[in-house]
C-alpha positions in Angstrom: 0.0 0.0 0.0 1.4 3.4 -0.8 2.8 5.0 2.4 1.8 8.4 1.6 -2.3 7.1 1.8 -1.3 5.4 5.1 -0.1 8.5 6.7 -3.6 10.4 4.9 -5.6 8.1 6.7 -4.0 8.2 10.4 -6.1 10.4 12.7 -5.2 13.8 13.5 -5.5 13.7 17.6 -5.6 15.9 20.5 -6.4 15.2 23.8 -8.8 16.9 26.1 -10.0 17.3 29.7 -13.5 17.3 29.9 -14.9 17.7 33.7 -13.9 14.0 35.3 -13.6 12.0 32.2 -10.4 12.2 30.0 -10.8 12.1 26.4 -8.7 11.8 23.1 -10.4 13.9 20.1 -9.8 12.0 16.7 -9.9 12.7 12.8 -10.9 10.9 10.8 -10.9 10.8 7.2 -14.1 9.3 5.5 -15.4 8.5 1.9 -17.5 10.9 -0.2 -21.2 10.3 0.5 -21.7 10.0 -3.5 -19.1 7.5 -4.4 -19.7 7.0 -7.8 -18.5 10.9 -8.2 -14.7 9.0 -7.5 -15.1 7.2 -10.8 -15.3 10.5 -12.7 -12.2 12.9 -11.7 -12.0 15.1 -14.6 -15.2 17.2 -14.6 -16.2 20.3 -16.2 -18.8 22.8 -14.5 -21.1 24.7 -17.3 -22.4 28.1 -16.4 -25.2 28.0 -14.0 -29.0 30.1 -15.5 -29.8 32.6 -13.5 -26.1 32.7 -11.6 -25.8 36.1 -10.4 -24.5 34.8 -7.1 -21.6 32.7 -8.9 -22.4 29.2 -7.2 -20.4 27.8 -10.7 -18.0 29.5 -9.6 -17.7 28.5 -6.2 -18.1 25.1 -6.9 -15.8 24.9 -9.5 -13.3 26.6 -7.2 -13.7 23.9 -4.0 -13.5 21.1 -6.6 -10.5 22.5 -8.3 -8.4 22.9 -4.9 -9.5 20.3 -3.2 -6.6 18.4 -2.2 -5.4 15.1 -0.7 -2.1 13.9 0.4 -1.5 17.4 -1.6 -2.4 16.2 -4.7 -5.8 17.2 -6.8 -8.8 15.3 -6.3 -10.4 16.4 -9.2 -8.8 17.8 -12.4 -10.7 20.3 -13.8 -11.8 21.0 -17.5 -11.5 24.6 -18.8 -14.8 26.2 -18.8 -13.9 28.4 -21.5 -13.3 24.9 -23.5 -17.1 23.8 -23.0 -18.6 27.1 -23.9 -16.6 27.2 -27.1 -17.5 23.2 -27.9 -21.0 24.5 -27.2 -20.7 27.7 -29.7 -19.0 25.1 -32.8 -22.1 22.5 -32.0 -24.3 25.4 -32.1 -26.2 23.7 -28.5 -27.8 25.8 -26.6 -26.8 26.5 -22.7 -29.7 26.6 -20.7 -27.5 26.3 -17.2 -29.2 23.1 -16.5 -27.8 21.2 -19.4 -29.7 18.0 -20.4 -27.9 14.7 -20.3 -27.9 14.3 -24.1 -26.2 17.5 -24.3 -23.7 16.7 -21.5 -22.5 13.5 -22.9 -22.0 14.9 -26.5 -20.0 17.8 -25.4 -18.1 15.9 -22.2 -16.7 13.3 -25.2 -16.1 16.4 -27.1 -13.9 17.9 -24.3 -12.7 14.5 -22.4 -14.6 15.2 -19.4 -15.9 12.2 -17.6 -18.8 14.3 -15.7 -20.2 17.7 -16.0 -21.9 19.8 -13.6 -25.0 21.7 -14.4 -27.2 23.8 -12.3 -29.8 26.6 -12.5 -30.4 29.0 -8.7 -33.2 30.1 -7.9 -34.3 33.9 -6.9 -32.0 35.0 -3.8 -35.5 35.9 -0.9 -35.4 38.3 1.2 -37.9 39.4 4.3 -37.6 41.6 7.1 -40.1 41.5 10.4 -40.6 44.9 12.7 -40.5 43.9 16.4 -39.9 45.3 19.5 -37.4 44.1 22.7 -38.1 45.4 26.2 -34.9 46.9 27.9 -34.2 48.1 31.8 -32.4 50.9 33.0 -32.0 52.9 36.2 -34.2 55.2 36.6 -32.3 57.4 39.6 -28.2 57.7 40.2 -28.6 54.9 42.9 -31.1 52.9 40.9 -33.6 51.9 43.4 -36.0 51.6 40.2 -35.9 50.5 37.0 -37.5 52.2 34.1 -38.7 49.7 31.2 -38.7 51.1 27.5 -39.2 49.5 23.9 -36.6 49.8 21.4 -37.1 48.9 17.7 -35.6 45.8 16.2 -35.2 44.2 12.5 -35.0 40.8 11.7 -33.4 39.5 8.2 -34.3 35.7 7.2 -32.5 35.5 3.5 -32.9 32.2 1.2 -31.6 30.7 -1.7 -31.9 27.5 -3.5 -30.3 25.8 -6.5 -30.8 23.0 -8.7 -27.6 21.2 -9.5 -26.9 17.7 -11.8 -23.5 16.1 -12.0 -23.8 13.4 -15.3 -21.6 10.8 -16.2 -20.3 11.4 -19.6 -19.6 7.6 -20.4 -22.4 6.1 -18.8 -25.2 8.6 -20.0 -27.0 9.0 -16.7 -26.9 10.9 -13.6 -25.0 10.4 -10.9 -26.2 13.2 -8.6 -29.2 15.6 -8.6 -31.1 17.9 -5.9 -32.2 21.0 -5.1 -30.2 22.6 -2.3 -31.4 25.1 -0.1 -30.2 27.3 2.7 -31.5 30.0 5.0 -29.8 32.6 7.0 -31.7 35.0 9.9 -29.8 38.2 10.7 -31.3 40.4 14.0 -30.2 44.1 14.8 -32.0 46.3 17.2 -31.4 50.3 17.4 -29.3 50.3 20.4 -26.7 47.1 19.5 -23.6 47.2 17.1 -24.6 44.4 15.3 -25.6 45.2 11.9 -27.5 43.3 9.4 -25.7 42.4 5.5 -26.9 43.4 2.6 -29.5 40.8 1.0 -26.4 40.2 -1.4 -23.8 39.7 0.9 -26.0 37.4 2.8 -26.6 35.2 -0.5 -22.7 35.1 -1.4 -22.7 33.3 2.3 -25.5 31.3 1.2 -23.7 30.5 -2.1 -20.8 29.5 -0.2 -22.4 27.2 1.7 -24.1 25.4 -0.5 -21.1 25.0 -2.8 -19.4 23.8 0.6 -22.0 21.3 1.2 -22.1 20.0 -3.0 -18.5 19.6 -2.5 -18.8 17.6 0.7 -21.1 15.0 -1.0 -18.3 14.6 -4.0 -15.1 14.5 -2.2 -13.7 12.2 1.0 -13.9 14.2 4.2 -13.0 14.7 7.9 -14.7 13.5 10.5 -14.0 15.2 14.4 -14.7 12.5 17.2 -14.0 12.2 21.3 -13.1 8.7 22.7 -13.6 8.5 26.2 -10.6 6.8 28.2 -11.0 4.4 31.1 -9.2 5.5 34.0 -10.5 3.8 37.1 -9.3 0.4 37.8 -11.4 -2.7 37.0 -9.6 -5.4 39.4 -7.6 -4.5 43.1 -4.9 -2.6 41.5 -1.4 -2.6 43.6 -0.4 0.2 44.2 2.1 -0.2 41.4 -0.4 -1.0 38.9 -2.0 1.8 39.7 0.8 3.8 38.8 1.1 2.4 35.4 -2.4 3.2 34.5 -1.8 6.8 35.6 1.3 6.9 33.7 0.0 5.7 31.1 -2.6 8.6 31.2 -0.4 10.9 31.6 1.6 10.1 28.2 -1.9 9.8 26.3 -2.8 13.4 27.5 0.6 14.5 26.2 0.2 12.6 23.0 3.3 10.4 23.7 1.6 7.0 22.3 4.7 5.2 22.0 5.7 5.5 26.4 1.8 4.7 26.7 1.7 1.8 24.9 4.8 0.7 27.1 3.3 1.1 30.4 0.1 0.0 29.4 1.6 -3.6 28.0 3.4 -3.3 31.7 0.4 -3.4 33.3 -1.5 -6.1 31.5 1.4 -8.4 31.9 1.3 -7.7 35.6 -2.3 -8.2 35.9 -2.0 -11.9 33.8 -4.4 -9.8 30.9 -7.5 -9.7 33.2 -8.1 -6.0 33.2 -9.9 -4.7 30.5 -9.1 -1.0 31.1 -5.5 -1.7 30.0 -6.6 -3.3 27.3 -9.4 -0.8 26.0 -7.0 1.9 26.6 -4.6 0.5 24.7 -6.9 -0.4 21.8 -7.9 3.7 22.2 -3.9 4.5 21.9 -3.9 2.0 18.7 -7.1 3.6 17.1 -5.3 7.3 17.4 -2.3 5.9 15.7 -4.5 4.7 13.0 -3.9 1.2 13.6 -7.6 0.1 13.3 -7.2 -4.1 13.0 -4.8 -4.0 16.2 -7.3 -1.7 18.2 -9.9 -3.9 16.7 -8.3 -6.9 18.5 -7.6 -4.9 22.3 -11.4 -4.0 21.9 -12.2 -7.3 21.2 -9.9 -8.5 24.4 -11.4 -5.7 26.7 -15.3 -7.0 25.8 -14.4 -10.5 26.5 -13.3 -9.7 29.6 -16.5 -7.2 31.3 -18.4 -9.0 33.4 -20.9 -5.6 33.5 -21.5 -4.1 30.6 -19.3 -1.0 30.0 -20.4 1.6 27.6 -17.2 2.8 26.2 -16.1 -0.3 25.3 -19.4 -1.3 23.6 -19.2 2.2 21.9 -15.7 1.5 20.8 -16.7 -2.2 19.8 -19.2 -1.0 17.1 -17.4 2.6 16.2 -13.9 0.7 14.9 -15.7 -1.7 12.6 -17.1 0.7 11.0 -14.1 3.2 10.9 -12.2 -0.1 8.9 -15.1 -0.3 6.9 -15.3 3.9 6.2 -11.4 3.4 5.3 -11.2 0.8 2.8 -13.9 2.5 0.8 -12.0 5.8 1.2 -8.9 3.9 0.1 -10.7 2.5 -3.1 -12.2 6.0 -3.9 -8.7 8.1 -3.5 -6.9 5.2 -5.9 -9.5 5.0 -8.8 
């Protein structure tokens, strides 16, 4: 396997101190929700109708520089080469381009999909109301004196229709409408200030060109795994000191004198105590080594006599991280 998509794949981690309970936060990379989009990574991205937000553009631009392992996940054909295809063909661009039209000018240009779209009228709609406010109504303000003041509230909308088509295949391999809403509030005697209805739809357009690209393209997920830190058997008080040890390297992200005090521990307690072991698997899942913390999970369950929730939670969560990587694996290589 190449060792730069090993490294990809290993979680980013951080640990933190949350009230009693001492957690590791992980990232995680997982596959794009449309997978068939990784069968298609040279794409073009027509002219939306009725674009005078420039979504195109902002989709085009998170496709073009979305990167991994520093290298393009997409390659991106020239838009100015599909509008001049389109002008020699004498076909019509309507924004939403039909898939007829898609597959006769993506052979044309060696595009593999093409995204189309047409947005919708940017809404606005402001609402009148009122706030009460106190203030004193002497120097020593032994009363207060209630008054109204005057407040605005913005709600601002925009949708889109977008359609990614395979070129080679004739169909579509994604299509929906995709709205967002934004609600803005400023009253007369606050600094806040309300954006212009178009400056509140190039956030909108953002956004939704933020979410399209999500759905394409393998992202990060942010977790917290709970550690075990109370002992599960009559600890020495040596034992004990491994497992705090051990705790303290995790919190300093020092995996490799963890692991060693935590293997220290289970061989003094003859492998009986699950917290070393589910810690260990959580020291193994930050590393990125999923089938060897697959294995200490697997140990630490056999070994509850209770249940214990973490260890459940961890059971389930790191077969399904495996699963999430080989597919992201397959979809990065295609």
């Amino acid at each position: 396997m190449n060792r730069k998509l090993i490294f990809l794949l290993l979680p980013i981690v951080t640990v933190f101190i949350s009230g009693c309970a001492q957690k590791v936060g992980m990232k995680a990379l997982e596959p794009a929700e449309v997978d068939r989009a990784s069968q298609t990574k040279k794409i073009a991205v027509t002219e939306f109708a009725y674009d005078d937000i420039g979504l195109a553009n902002k989709i085009e631009a998170n496709l073009a520089r979305h990167k991994i392992n520093n290298q393009n996940y997409f390659t991106i054909v020239s838009r100015g080469d599909f509008n001049k295809i389109l002008r020699e063909q004498k076909l019509q661009n309507s924004g939403l381009v039909d898939t007829s039209t898609a597959v006769e000018v993506g052979n044309l240009i060696g595009a593999q999909a093409i995204i189309s779209g047409s947005v919708g009228r940017l809404s606005s709609s402001d609402t009148r109301y009122y706030e009460e406010r106190t203030k004193c109504a002497d120097k020593k303000c032994k009363e207060l004196y209630r008054y109204n003041v005057g407040c605005t509230k913005r709600v601002v909308g925009l949708s889109a229709e977008i359609k990614m088509v395979d070129i080679a295949a004739g169909d579509i391999i994604y299509a929906d409408t995709m709205s967002k809403n934004s609600s803005y509030y400023h009253c007369s005697d606050d600094s806040r200030t309300i954006p212009s209805v178009e400056s509140a739809g190039q956030s909108l357009a953002s956004s939704i060109a933020n979410d399209f690209t999500y759905k394409l393209t393998p992202h990060y997920r942010y977790f917290e795994v709970e550690l075990l830190e109370d002992p599960d058997l009559d600890y020495t008080d040596e034992q004990e000191k491994l497992l705090e040890i051990s705790l303290e390297y995790i919190k300093q992200n020092r995996y490799d004198k963890a692991e060693k005090y935590l293997f220290e521990l289970i061989d003094s307690t003859n492998a009986q105590s699950y917290v070393a072991f589910y810690n260990l698997g959580v020291v193994k899942e930050a590393e990125g080594k999923y089938i060897e913390a697959k294995e200490y999970y697997e140990k630490s369950d056999s070994l509850m006599v209770e249940p214990v929730e973490q260890i459940s939670l961890a059971y389930v969560r790191i077969q399904s991280l495996i699963a999430k990587r080989d597919m992201t694996q397959a979809q990065i290589q295609r």
